[in-house]
N, C-alpha and C positions, 0 to 999 in steps of 0.2 A: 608303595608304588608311586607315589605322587600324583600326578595328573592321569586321569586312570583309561581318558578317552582313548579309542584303539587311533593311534596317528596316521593312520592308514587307512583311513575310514573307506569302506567298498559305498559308502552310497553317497560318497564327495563325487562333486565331477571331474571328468578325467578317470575313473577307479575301471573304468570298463577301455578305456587303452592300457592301462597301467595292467591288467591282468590279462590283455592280448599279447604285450610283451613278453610277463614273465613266462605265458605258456609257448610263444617262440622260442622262448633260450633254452626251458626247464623239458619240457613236453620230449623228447627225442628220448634224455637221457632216463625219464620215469618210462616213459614206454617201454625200450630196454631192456629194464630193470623186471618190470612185470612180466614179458613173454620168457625171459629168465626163470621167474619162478613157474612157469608151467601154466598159462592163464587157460583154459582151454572152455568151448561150449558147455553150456550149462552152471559155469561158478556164479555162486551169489556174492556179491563183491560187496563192502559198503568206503565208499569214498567221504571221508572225513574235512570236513573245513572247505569244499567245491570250489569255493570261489565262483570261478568263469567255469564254462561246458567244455571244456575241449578234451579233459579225460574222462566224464561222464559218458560223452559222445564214444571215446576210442574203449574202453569196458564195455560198452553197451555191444560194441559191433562185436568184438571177441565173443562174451559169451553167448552171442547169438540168441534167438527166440527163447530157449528153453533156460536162460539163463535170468539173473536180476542185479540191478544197480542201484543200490539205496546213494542217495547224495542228501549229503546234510551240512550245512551252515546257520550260524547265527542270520545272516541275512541271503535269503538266496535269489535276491532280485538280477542277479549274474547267471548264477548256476538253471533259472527256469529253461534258459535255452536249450539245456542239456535235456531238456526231457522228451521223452517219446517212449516207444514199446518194452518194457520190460526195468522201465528206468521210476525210481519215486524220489521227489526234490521234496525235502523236508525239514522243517524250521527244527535245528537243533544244538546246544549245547554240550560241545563234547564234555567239559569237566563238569558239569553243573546239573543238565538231565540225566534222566536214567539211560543206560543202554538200551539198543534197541531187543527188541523180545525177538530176535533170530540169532541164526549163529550164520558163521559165513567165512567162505574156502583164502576169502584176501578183503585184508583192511588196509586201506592207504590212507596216509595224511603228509602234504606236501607243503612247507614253508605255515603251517598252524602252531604246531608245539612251542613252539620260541615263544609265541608270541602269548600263550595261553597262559593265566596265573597259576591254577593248578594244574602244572605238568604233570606230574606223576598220578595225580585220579585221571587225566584224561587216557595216560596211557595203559594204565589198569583195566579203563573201563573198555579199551582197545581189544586186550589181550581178551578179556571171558568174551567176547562173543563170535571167539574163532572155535571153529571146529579142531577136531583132532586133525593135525597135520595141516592145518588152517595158513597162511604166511601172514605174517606183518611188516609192510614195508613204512617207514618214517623217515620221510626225507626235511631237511631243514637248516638254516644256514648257520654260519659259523663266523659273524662278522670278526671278531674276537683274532682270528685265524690268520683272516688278512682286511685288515681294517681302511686299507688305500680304493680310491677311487681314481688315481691314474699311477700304475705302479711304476715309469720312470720319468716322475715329474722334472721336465726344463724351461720351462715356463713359468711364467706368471700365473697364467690360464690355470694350469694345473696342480701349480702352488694350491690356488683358489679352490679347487673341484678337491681336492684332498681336505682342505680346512669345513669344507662344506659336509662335506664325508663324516668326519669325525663331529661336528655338530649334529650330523643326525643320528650319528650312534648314542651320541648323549642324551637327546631326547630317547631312544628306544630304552635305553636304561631306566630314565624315567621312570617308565612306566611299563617296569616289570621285564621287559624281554631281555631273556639269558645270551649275551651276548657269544657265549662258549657252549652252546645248547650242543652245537651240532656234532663234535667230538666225544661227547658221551653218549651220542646213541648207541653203540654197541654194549657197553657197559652194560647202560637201561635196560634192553629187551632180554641181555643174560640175566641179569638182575628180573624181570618179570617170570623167568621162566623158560624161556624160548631157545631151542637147539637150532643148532646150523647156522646160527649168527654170522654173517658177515657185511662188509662195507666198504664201499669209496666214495668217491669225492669226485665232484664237477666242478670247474673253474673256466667261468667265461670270460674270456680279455675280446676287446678290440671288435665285439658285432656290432651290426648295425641295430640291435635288439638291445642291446644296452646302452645307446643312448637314447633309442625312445624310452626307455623305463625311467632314464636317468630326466630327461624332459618331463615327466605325466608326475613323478617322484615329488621333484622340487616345486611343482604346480600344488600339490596335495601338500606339501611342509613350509609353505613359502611364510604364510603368516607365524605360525611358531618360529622359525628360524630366525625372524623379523622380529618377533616378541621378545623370546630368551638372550636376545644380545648378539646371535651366534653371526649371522650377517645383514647386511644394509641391500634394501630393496635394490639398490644399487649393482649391487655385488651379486646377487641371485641374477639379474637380469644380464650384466655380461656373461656369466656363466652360460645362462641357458642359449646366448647368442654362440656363446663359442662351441654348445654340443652339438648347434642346428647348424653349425658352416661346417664341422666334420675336423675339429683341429685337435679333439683328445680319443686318445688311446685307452677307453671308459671298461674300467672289470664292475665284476658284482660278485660280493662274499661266496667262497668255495659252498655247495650245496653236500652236504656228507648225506648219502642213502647208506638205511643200515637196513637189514631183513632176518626174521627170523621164521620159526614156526613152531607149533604147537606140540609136541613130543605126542604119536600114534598111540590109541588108547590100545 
């Protein structure tokens, strides 16, 4: 893997804008996706990689009183906000600890598996602790897919924000993340096991959520970017001048959600 630190470090500053972002762009379409699969009062959910609270918070409310929200991260100095009645925030490893000693109606994990070295134990250890007819949804990105950061560059500006783009894909390479993660999830979860499989794909172009991501981003990579050769403090800083005057047309890699569930015993 190389350099093995996560580059996206949640307990850098800035990681707590950078994960208000991403649950403005991402947050609508997971939502969705779950009252899709049936969330109803009473599911014990466990939310996988939490990051920030905002779908610990939207779980909690669905399954109401009688229900539960396990939320687990390597660091959950983001995710504590997410807690209150029915909800437990707890320091955990998906590929690395044990599973948890419950079973549970929905397992989510959103923008974690790319990034995770053992993919395939994480997702294992995913699948046994659904119930029969259990869902698993895995959503995650698919930079590999569409690799651009202004997809009709006429500029200089956006020359730049693409060259930038593809430096940080190089760094994620790095250190380990599967740049084509997101296109095999369906594969994966038939591969685990799981009937009813299906999937799409989200593509945000042109919000205003992505270029605060694109701004909180380049603040969290600036020094690696600056290290590896990839650009001159120079060149980061007109960059981030020209996402704050509002002059590029800023996407973020297609998000594929795949789901499946546990075949009824």
């Amino acid at each position: 893997m190389g350099d093995d630190r996560y580059l996206l470090d949640n307990r850098s500053a800035g990681a707590g804008t950078r994960l208000d972002a991403l649950a403005a762009i991402f947050d609508p379409t997971t939502f969705r996706h779950i009252d899709a699969l049936g969330i109803s009062t009473g599911w014990h959910c466990w939310e996988v990689g939490a990051g920030g609270p905002s779908v610990v918070r939207w779980l909690a409310q669905r399954v109401g009183p009688t229900g539960r929200v396990l939320a687990t991260d390597i660091d959950v100095s983001w995710t504590q906000d997410g807690s209150g009645p029915g909800v437990e925030v707890r320091r955990h490893d998906v590929a690395r600890d044990a599973a948890p000693a419950e079973t549970f109606d929905l397992v989510h994990a959103r923008l974690v598996l790319v990034h995770v070295a053992d993919r395939d134990e994480a997702l294992r250890s995913m699948v046994r602790v659904l119930r029969p007819g259990g869902w698993l949804l895995v959503e995650d990105a698919d930079p590999a897919l569409q690799p651009l950061s202004c997809l009709d560059p006429h500029s200089p500006e956006e020359e730049l924000a693409n060259t930038l783009r593809t430096g940080f894909r190089a760094l994620m390479e790095q250190r380990g993340v599967d740049l084509a993660y997101g296109r095999k999830l369906p594969r994966l979860l038939r591969g685990a096991g799981l009937v009813d499989v299906a999937a799409d794909a989200y593509f945000p172009v042109a919000r205003p959520e992505c270029a605060r991501l694109e701004s909180t981003t380049m603040d969290l990579i600036r020094d690696d970017l600056v290290r590896h050769g990839i650009a001159t403090g120079a060149q980061i800083d007109r960059h981030v001048a020209s996402v704050a005057a509002g002059r590029l047309d800023l996407a973020q890699p297609p998000m594929i959600s795949a789901w499946g569930r546990v075949p009824e015993a």
